[in-house]
C-alpha positions in Angstrom: 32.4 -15.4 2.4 29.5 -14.6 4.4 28.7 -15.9 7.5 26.2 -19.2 6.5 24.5 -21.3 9.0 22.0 -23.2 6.8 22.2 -24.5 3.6 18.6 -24.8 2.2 18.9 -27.0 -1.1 16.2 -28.8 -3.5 16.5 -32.1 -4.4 15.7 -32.9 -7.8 18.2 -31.5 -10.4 20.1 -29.5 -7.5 21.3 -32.7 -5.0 20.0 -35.9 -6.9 20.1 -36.3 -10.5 16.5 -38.3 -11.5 16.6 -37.3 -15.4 13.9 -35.1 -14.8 11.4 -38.3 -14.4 9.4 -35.9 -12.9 8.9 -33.3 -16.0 8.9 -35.7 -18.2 5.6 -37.6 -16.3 4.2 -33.9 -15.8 4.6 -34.0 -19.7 2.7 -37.7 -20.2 0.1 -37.5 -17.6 -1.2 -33.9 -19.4 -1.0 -35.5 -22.8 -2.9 -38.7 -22.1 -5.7 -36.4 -20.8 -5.7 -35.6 -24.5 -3.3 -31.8 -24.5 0.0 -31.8 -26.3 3.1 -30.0 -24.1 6.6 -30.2 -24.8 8.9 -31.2 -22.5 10.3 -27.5 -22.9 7.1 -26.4 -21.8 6.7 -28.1 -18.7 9.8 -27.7 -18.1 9.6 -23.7 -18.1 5.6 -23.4 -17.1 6.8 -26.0 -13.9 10.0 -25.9 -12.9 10.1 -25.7 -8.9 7.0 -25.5 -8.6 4.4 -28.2 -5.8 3.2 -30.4 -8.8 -0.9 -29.9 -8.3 -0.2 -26.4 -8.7 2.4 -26.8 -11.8 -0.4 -28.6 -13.4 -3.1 -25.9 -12.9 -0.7 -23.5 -14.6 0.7 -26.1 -17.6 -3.3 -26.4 -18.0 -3.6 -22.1 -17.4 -0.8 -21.7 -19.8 -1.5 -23.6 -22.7 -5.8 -22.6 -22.7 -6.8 -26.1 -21.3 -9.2 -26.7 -18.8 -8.2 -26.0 -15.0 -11.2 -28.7 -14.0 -8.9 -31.2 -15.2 -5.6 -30.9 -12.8 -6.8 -32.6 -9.5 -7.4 -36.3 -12.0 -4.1 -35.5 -14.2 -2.3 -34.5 -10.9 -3.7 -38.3 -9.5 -2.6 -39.7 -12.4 0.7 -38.6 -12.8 1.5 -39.0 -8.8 0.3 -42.8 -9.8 2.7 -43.0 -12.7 6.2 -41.2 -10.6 5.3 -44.0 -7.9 6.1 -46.5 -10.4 9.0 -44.3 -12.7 10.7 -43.8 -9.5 11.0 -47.4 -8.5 12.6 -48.5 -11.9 15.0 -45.5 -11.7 18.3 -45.9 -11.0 18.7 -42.2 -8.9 22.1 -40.7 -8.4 23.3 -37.6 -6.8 24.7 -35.0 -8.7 28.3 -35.1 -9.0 30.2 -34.1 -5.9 27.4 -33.4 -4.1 27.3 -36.0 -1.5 30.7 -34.9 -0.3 29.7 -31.2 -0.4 27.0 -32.4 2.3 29.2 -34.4 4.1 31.6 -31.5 4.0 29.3 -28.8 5.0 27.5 -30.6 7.9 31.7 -31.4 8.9 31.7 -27.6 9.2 28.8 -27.4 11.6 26.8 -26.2 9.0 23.1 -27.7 9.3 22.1 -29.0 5.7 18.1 -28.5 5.1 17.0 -30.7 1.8 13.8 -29.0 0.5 11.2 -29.7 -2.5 7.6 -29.1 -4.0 7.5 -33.1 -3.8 5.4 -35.1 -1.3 7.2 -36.2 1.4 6.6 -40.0 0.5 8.3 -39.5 -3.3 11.0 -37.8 -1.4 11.5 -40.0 1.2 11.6 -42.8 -1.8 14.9 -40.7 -3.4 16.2 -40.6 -0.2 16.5 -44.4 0.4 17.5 -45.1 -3.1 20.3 -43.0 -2.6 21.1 -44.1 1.0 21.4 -40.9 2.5 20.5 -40.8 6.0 19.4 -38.0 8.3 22.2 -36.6 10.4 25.0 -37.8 8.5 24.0 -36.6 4.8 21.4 -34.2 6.3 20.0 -32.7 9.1 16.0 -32.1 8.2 13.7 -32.6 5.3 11.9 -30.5 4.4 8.5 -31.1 1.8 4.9 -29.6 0.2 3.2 -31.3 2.8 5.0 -29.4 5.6 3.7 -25.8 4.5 0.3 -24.2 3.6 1.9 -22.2 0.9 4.6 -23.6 -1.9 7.2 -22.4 -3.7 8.2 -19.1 -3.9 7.0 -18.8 -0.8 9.5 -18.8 1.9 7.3 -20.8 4.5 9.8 -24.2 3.8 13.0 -21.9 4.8 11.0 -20.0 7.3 10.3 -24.0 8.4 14.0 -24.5 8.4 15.4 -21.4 10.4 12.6 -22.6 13.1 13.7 -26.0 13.1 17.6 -24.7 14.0 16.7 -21.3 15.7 17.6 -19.5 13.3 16.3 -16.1 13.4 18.6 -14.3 10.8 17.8 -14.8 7.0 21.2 -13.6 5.9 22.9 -16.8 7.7 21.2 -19.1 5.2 22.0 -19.9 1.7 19.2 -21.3 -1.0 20.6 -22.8 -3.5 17.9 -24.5 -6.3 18.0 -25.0 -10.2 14.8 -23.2 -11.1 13.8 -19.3 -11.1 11.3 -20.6 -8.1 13.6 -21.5 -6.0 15.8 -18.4 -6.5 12.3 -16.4 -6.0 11.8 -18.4 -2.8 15.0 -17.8 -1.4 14.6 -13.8 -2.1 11.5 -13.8 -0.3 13.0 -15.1 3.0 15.9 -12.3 2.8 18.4 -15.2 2.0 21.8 -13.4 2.9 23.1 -15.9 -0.2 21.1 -17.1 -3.7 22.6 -20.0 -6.1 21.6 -21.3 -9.4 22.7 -24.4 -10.3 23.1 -25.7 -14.4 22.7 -29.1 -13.4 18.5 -29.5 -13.3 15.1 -28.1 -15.2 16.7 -24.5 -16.4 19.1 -23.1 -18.7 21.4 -20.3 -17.6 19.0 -17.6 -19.6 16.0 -18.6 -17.5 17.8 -18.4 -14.2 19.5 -15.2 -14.9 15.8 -13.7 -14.8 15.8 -14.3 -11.0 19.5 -12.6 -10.3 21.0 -15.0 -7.6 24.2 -14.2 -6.7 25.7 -17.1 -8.4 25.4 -19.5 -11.5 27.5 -22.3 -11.0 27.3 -25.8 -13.0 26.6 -28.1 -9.6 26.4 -27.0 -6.1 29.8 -28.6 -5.1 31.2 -25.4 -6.8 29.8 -23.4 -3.7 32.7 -25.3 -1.6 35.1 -22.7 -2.7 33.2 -20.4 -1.0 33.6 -21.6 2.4 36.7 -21.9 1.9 
């Protein structure tokens, strides 16, 4: 196993399983503005992706009107504030001992995502996972200039723990994004993970290293 340092994971559908709420309000915000998407669709188009700018390329994609993100993009933050707090969030299974594990191994645990740092921070307490025991930073959209698959969040993350060397940090995500985004910061380890927005097809396009089903798999390879 190489030599890891970092462990730079999403959130939704790669630590904390939300039912893809958030794809699924993509999905209803675009069509009350009068479009018709599939979840499919959104969930290929977005996947990964900061929301405003999943939008703009639902709208791109399907031959709708750009104009209209920034009010389906208010809309649809509107309507997650609310899904969120009737959604009973969990995290994906084995998961919250794989952090507990990993940070027990001196390994600092980065959680990363194209959400807002309020909506995350709102998963975050629903689960009851608290900095420096589950995690040690986290890391959101609103911390970067430029989203996903740029490596600025990682890039964020080495910073934070001096960490000058790419190939000590594993990305691990469950959309070809996050795969991208990892590649671009030299990763020294990509993972894919079955258990969010993409099937196995779809994630193969990015070649990470490894597929596995949830990222408690990747214990076995600290082991």
């Amino acid at each position: 196993m190489k030599n890891i340092e970092l462990l730079v994971l999403d959130m939704a559908g790669t630590t904390i399983d939300e039912d893809n709420v958030v794809y699924k309000t993509v999905m209803n915000s675009v069509n009350d503005y009068g479009y018709n998407v599939t979840l499919d669709k959104v969930l290929s188009v977005c996947a990964g992706m900061e929301k405003l700018e999943a939008i703009t390329s639902l709208l791109k994609e399907i031959g709708g009107n750009e104009d209209d993100a920034h009010a389906i993009f208010e809309n649809f933050s509107d309507e997650l504030k609310e899904a969120y707090q009737k959604l009973d969030v969990k995290p994906i299974n084995g998961v919250e001992n794989f952090l507990l594990n990993m940070r027990s191994k001196n390994k600092k645990v980065v959680l990363n995502t194209g959400y807002t740092s309020e909506i995350a921070q709102q998963l975050l307490d629903k689960l009851q996972w608290k900095k420096n025991v589950h995690f040690d930073a986290l890391i959101t959209a609103n911390d970067v200039s430029e989203s996903r698959p740029s490596p600025e969040m990682i890039l964020l993350a080495m910073k934070k723990f001096n960490i000058s060397q790419p190939e000590l940090v594993l990305k691990a995500g469950d959309s070809v994004i996050d795969i991208e985004e990892g590649k671009n910061a030299g990763c020294g380890l990509t993972i894919a993970v079955l258990s969010g927005a993409q099937k196995q097809s779809e994630l193969e396009k990015s070649h990470p290293d490894y597929i596995l089903k949830t990222i408690s798999e990747a214990e076995t390879l600290f082991n």
